[in-house]
N, C-alpha and C positions, 0 to 999 in steps of 0.2 A: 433085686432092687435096681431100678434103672435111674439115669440123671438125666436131665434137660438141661440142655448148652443152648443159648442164645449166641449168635455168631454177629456183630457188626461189622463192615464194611468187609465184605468178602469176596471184593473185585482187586483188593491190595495185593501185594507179597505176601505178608504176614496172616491176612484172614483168608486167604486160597489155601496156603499152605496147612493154617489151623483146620480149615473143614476135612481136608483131607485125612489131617490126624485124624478128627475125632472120628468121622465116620468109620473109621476102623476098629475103633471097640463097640463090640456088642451091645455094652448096657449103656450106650447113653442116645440120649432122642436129641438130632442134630435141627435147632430150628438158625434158618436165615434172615436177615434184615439188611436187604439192602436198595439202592437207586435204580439198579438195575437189573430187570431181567435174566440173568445169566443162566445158560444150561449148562449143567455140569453132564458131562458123557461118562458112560461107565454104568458099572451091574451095582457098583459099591457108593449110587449118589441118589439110588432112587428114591430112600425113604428120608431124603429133608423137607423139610418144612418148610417153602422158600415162600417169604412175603416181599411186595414191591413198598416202596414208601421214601418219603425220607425228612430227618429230623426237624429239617429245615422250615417245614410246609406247617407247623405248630407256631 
């Protein structure tokens, strides 16, 4: 059984650091939400989900 994590603001301290955790467990599907584009480098950030947007534009 896998879990889906939605990650907000993941240019901060707190949300870099959380993507990092989670992509480190197998069963959960890491999706992104943030302002900006960001590439995360590494074998261990390829499978997120990263969307551009931001809450503001609602």
């Amino acid at each position: 059984m896998s879990i889906n994590c939605l990650i907000l603001g993941e240019n901060g301290f707190i949300g870099s650091h959380l993507v990092k955790m989670m992509v480190e467990f197998k069963n959960i599907n890491v999706r992104i939400f943030g302002r900006q584009n960001v590439t995360f480098n590494g074998e261990i950030y390829r499978n997120i989900d990263y969307r551009v947007g931001d809450f503001s534009d609602t």
